[in-house]
C-alpha angles and dihedrals in degrees: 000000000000117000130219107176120199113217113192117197089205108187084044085058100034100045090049093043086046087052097056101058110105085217130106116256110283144069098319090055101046094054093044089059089044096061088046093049087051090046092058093041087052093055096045090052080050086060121018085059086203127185089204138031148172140188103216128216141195116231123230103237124087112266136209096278093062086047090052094039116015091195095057110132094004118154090028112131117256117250102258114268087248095053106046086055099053101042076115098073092051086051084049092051109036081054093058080053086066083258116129117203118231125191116157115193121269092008133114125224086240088068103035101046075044102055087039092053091043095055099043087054098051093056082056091265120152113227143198126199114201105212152089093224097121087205085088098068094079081065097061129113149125090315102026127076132176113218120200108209106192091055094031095235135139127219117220124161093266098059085045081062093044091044108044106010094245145079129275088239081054093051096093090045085053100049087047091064096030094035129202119269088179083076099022092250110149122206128172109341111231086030115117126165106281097056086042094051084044099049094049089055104041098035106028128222130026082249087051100049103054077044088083099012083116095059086045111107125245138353092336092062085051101055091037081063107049098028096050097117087049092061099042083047093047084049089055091052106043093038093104118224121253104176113057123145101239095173085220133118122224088235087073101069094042104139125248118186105222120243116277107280089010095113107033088270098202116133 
């Protein structure tokens, strides 16, 4: 059997969704924010077709990334007191769906949707990841895609390359010289996108690259040189992990459509 495995990153899904919901914090907001998470994910089981699926999780612990950079993630906004008691009942629902929840402990949903889509692709399995999280991008190739469910698109190699002007195998070497406000990661200072993306083409590797940041012209050689241990710090964080130990079996997450009327099934 061939195997399409649907990764969803769900706090990803359920914080922007929340957001959304032109309702004061409380009950009425977070279910509203419930029936349109189980709307999308209605419509990506419509159209994934997968054979597998999970619905990802932080854990609440702090993970690696905060031990190795205190600051990681600092200035984000806090996920709203409501939300955050009554997750539960988006676990509860997205199971009825035929969705089972994962969260392993000290671990964030990055890793773990990463070390799942890796496995499944090397034992020639074709995987979605439900989120608008662009880390994902170093992760895509032939058998991963990265689906974007607000805008309906979907992420290949070949619209990394579109996008941001490099590979997919060249996207951890980019966000360490752009960094990653979303997370409060710095890179290079003065270098946006397209001189990343530049620099990455016309010079190689991230290594390569500060090699010679001292012989590039202007501002950007200067920063490359001064700021060379921020860029090979921001390439350990955002390099997502592939290899955790999740103590869990891929027959776990096989999906199995509920019966007809079981879940509600209104569209």
């Amino acid at each position: 059997m061939k195997i399409t495995f649907l990764l969803i990153d769900g706090l990803n899904l359920i914080r922007r969704v929340y957001a959304a919901q032109p309702r004061e914090d409380g009950t009425e907001r977070v279910q509203s924010a419930l029936e349109s998470c189980t709307q999308s994910l209605r419509r990506a089981l419509r159209e994934c077709s997968p054979t597998h699926t999970a619905c990802v999780f932080d854990s609440d612990e702090p993970g690696w990334r905060h031990a190795r950079y205190p600051e990681y993630k600092a200035g984000r906004e806090p996920m709203p007191d409501a939300l955050h008691e009554n997750l539960k009942l988006f676990e509860t629902e997205f199971l009825t769906m035929g969705i089972p929840s994962l969260m392993v402990p000290a671990a964030e949903a990055d890793d773990v949707i990463a070390t799942l889509a890796c496995k499944t692709a090397e034992n020639d399995g074709r995987v979605i990841i439900l989120s608008t999280d662009k880390a994902y991008c170093q992760l895509l190739y032939e058998h991963i895609i990265l689906r974007d469910h607000f805008n309906k698109k979907s992420l290949d190699s070949a619209a990394v390359v579109e996008k941001f002007g490099v590979q997919p195998g060249q996207f951890v070497d980019f966000l360490a010289l752009t960094g990653n406000s979303t997370n409060n990661i710095h890179g290079v200072p003065g270098v946006g996108p397209k001189t990343a993306a530049r620099l990455l083409n016309d010079i190689g590797p991230l290594e390569d690259i500060l090699a010679v940041g001292h012989t590039v012209r202007g501002k950007v050689g200067e920063m490359l040189y001064t700021h060379a241990d921020d860029a090979r710090l921001a390439r350990k964080l955002v390099r997502l992990k592939t290899d955790l130990t999740l103590g869990v079996n891929l027959r776990d997450f096989r999906y199995i459509p509920p019966i007809a009327g079981g879940d509600g099934g209104k569209d």
